[in-house]
MDTraj code that builds the backbone (N, CA, C; nanometers):
import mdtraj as md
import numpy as np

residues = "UNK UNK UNK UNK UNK UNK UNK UNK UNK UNK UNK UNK UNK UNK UNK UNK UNK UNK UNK UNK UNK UNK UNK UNK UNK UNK UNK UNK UNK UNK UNK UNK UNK UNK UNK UNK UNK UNK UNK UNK UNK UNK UNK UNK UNK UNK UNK UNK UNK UNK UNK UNK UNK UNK UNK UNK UNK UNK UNK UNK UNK UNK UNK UNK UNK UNK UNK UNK UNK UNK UNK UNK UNK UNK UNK UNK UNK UNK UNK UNK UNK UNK UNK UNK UNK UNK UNK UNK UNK UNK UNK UNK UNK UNK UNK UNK UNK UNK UNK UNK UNK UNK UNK UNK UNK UNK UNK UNK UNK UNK UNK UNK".split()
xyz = np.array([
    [-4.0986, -15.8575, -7.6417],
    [-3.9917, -15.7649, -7.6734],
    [-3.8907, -15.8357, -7.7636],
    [-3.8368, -15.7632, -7.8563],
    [-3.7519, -15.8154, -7.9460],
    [-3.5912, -15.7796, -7.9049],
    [-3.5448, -15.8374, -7.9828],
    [-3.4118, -15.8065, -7.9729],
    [-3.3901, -15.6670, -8.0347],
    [-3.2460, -15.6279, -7.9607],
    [-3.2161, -15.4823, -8.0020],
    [-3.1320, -15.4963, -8.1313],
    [-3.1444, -15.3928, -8.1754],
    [-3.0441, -15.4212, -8.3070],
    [-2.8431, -15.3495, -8.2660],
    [-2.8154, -15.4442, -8.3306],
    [-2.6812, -15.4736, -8.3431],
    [-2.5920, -15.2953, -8.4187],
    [-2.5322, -15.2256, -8.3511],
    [-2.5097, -15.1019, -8.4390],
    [-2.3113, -15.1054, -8.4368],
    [-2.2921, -15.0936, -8.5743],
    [-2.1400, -15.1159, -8.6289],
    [-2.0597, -15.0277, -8.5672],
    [-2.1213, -14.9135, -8.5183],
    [-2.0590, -14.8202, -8.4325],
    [-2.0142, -14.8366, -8.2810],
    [-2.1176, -14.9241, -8.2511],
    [-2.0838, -15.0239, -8.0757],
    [-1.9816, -15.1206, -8.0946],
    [-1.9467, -15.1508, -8.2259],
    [-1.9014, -15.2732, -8.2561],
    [-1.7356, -15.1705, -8.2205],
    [-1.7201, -15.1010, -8.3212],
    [-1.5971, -15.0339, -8.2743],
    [-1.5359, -14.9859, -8.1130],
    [-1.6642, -15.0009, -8.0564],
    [-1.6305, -14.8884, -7.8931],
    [-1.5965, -15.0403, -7.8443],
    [-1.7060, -15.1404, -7.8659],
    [-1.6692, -15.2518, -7.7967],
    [-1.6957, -15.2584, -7.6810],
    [-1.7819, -15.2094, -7.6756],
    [-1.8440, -15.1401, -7.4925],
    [-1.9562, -15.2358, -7.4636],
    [-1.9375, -15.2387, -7.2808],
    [-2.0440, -15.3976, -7.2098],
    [-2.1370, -15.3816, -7.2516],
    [-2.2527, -15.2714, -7.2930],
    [-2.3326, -15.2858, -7.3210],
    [-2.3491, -15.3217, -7.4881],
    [-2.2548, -15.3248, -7.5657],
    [-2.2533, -15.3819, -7.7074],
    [-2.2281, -15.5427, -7.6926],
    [-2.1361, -15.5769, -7.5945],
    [-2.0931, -15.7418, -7.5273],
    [-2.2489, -15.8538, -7.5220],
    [-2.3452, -15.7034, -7.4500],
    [-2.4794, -15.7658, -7.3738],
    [-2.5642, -15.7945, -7.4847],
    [-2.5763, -15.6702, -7.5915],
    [-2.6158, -15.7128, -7.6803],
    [-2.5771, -15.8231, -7.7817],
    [-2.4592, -15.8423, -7.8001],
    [-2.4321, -15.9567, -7.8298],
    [-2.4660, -16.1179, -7.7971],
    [-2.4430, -16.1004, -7.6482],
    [-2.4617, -16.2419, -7.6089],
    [-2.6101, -16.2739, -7.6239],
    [-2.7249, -16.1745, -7.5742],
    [-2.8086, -16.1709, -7.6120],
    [-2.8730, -16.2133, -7.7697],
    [-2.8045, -16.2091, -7.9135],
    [-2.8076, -16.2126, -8.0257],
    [-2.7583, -16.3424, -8.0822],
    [-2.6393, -16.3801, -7.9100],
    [-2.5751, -16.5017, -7.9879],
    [-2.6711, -16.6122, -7.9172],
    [-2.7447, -16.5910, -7.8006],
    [-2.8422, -16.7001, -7.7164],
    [-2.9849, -16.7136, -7.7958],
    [-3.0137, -16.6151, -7.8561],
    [-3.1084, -16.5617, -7.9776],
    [-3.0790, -16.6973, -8.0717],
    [-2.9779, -16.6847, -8.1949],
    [-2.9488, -16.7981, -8.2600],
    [-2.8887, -16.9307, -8.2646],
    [-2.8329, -16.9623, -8.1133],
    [-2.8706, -17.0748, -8.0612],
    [-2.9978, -17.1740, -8.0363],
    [-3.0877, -17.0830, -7.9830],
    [-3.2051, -17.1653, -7.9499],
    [-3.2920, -17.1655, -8.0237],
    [-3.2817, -17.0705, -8.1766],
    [-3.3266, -17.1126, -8.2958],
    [-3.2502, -17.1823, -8.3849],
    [-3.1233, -17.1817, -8.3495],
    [-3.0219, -17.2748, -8.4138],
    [-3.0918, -17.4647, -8.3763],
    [-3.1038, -17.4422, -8.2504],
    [-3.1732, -17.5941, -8.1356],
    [-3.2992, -17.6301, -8.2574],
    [-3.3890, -17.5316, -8.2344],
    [-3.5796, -17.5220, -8.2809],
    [-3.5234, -17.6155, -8.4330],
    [-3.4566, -17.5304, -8.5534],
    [-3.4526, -17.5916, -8.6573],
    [-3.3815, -17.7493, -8.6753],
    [-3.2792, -17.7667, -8.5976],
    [-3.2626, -17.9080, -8.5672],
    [-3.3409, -18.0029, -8.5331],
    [-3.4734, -17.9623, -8.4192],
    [-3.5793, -18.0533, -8.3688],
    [-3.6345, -18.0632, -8.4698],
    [-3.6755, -17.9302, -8.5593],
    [-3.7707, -17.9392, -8.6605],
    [-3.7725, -18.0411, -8.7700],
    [-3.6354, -18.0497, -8.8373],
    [-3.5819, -18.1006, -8.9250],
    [-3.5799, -18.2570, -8.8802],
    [-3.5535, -18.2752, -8.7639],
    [-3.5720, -18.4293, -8.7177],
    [-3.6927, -18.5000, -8.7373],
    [-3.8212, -18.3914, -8.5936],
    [-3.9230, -18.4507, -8.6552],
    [-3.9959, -18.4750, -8.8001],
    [-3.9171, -18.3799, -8.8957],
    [-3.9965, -18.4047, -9.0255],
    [-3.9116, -18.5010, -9.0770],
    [-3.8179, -18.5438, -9.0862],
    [-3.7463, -18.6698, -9.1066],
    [-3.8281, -18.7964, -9.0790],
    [-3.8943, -18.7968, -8.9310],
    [-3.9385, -18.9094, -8.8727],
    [-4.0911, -18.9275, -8.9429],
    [-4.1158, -18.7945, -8.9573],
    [-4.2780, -18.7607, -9.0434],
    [-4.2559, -18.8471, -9.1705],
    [-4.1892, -18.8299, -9.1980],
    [-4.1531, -18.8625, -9.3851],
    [-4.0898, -18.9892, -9.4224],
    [-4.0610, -19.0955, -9.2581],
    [-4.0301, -19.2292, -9.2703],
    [-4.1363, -19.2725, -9.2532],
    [-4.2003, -19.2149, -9.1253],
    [-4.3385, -19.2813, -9.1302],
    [-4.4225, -19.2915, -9.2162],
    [-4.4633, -19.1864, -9.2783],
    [-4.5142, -19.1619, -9.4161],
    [-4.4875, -19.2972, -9.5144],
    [-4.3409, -19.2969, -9.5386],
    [-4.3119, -19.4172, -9.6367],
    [-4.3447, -19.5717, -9.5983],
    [-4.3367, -19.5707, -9.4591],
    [-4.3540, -19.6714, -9.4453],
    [-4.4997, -19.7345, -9.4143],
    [-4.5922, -19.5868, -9.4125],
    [-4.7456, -19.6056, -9.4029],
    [-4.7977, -19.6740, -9.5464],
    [-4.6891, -19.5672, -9.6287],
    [-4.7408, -19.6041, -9.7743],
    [-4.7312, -19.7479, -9.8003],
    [-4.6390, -19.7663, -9.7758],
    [-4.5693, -19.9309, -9.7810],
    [-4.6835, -20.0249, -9.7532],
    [-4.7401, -20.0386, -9.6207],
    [-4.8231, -20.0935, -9.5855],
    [-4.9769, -20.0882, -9.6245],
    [-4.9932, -19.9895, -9.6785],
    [-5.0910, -19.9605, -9.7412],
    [-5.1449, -19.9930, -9.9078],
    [-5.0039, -20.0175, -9.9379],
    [-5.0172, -20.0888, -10.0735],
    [-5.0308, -20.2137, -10.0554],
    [-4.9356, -20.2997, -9.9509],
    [-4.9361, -20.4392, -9.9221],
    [-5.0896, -20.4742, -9.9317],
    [-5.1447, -20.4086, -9.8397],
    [-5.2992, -20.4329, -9.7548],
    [-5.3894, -20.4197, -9.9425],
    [-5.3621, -20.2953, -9.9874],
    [-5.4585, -20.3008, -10.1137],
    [-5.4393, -20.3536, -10.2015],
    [-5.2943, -20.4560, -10.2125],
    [-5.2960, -20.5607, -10.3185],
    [-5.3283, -20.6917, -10.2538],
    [-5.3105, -20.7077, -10.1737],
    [-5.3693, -20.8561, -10.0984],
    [-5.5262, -20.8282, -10.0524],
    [-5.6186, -20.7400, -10.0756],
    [-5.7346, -20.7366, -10.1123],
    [-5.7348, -20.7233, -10.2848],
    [-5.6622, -20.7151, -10.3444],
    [-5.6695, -20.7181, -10.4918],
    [-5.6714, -20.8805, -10.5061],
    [-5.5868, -20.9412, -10.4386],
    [-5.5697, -21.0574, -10.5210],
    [-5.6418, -21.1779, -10.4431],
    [-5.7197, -21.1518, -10.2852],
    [-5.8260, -21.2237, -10.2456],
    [-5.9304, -21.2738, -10.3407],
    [-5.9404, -21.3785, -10.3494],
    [-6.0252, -21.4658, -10.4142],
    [-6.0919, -21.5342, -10.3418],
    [-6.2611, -21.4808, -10.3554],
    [-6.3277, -21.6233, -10.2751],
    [-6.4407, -21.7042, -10.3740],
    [-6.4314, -21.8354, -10.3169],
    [-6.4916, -21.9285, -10.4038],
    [-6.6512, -21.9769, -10.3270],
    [-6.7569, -21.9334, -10.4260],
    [-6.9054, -21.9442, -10.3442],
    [-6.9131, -22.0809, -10.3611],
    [-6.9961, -22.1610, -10.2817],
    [-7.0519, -22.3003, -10.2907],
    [-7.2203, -22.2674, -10.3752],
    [-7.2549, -22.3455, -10.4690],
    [-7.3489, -22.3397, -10.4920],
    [-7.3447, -22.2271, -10.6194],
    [-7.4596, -22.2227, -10.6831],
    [-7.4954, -22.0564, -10.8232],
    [-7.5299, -21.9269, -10.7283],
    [-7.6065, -21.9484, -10.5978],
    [-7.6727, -21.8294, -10.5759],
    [-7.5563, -21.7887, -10.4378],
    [-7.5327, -21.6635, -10.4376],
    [-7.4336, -21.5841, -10.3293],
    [-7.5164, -21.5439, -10.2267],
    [-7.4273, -21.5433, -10.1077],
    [-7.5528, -21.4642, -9.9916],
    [-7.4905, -21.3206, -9.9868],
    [-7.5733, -21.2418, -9.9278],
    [-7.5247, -21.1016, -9.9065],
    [-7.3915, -21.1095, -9.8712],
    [-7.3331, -21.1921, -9.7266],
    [-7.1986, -21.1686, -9.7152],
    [-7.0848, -21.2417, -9.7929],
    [-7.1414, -21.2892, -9.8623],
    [-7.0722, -21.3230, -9.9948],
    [-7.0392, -21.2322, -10.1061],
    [-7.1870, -21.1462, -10.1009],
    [-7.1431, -21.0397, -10.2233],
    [-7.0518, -20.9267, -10.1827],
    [-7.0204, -20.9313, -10.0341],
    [-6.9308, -20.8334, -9.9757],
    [-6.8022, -20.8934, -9.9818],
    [-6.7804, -21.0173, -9.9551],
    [-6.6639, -21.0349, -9.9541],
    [-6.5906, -21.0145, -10.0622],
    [-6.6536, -21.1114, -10.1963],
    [-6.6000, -21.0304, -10.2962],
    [-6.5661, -20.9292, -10.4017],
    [-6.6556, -20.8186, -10.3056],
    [-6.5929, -20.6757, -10.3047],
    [-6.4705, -20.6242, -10.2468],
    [-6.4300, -20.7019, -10.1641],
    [-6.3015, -20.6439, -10.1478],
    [-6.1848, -20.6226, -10.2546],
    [-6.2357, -20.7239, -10.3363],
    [-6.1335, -20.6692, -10.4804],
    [-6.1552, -20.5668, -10.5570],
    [-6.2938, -20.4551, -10.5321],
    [-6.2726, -20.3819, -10.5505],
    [-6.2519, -20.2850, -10.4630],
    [-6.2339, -20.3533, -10.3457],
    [-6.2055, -20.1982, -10.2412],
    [-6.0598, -20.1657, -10.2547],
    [-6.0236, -20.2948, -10.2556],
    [-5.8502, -20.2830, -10.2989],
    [-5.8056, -20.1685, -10.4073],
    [-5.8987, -20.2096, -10.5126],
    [-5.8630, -20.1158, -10.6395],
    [-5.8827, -20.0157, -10.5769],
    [-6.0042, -19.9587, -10.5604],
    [-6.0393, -19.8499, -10.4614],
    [-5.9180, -19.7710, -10.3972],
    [-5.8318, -19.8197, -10.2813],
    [-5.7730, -19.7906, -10.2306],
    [-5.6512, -19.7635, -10.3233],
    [-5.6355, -19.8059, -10.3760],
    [-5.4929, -19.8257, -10.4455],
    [-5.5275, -19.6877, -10.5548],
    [-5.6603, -19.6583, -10.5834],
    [-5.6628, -19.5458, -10.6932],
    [-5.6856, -19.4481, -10.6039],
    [-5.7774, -19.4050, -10.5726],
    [-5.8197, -19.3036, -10.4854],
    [-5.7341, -19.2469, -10.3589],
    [-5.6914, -19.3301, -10.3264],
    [-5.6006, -19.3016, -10.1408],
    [-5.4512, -19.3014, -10.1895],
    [-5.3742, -19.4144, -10.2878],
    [-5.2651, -19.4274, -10.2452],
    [-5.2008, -19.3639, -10.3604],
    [-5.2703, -19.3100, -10.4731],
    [-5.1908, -19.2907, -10.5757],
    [-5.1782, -19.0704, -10.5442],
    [-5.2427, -19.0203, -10.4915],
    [-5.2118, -18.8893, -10.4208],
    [-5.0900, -18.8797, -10.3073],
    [-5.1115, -19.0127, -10.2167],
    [-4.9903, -19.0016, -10.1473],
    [-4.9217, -19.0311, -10.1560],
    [-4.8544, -19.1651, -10.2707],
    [-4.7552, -19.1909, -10.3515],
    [-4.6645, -19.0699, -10.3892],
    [-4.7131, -18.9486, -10.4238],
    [-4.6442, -18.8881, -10.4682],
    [-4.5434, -18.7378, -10.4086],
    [-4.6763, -18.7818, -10.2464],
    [-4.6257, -18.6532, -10.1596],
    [-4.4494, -18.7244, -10.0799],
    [-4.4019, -18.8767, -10.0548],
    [-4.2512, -18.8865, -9.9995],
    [-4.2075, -18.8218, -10.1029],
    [-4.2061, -18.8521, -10.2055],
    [-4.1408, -18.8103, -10.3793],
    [-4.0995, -18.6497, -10.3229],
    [-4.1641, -18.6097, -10.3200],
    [-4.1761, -18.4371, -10.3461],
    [-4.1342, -18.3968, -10.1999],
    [-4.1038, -18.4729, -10.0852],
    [-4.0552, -18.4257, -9.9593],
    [-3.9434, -18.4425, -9.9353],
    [-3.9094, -18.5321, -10.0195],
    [-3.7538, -18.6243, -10.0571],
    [-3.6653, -18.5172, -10.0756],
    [-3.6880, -18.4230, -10.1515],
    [-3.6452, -18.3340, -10.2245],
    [-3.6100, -18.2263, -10.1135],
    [-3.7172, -18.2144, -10.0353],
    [-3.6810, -18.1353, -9.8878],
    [-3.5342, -18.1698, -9.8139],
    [-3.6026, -18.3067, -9.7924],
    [-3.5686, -18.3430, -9.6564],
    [-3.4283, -18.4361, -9.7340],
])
top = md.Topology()
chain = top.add_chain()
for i, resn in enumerate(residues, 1):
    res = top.add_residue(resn, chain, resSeq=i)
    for name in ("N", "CA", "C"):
        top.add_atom(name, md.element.get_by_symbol(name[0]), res)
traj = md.Trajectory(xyz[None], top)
């Protein structure tokens, strides 16, 4: 059930049952007054975390960028040829993953 609507004509009589409707209207935008405050918080906390995911996520894909490993010997073993792939997983990450979400704090900033 919804709320009743508010009529300018009760407003003049000023009568308990215009009072009821009122308080009713005013407990109404209180506790959606409350809802948008929580809301607005948690997306605050969304959108630090966010930055600070990003943060870490660049750290992590430039320190696989700039891992260097040194083979003993001409011939590599398999987990050799993995390891130094991580310089390109780094790139990887850094193109594919971080440069889309780079741009979503940007554009929430603006929200929030």
């Amino acid at each position: 059930m919804g709320l009743q609507p508010l009529e300018f004509a009760d407003c003049l009589t000023d009568s308990p049952y215009f009072r009821t409707k009122l308080a009713e209207h005013e407990k109404e935008l209180e506790s959606t007054s409350k809802f948008i405050k929580t809301l607005v918080h948690h997306g605050r906390d969304v959108y630090n975390a966010a930055k600070q995911f990003s943060k870490a996520q660049r750290a992590f894909a430039k320190d696989l960028m700039e891992f260097k490993f040194e083979c003993i010997g001409d011939n590599m073993t398999d987990g050799e040829i993995c390891i130094c792939g991580l310089e390109v997983l780094g790139y990887m990450i850094l193109i594919y993953c971080l440069a889309p979400l780079n741009m979503m704090p940007g554009q929430c900033a603006i929200c929030f």
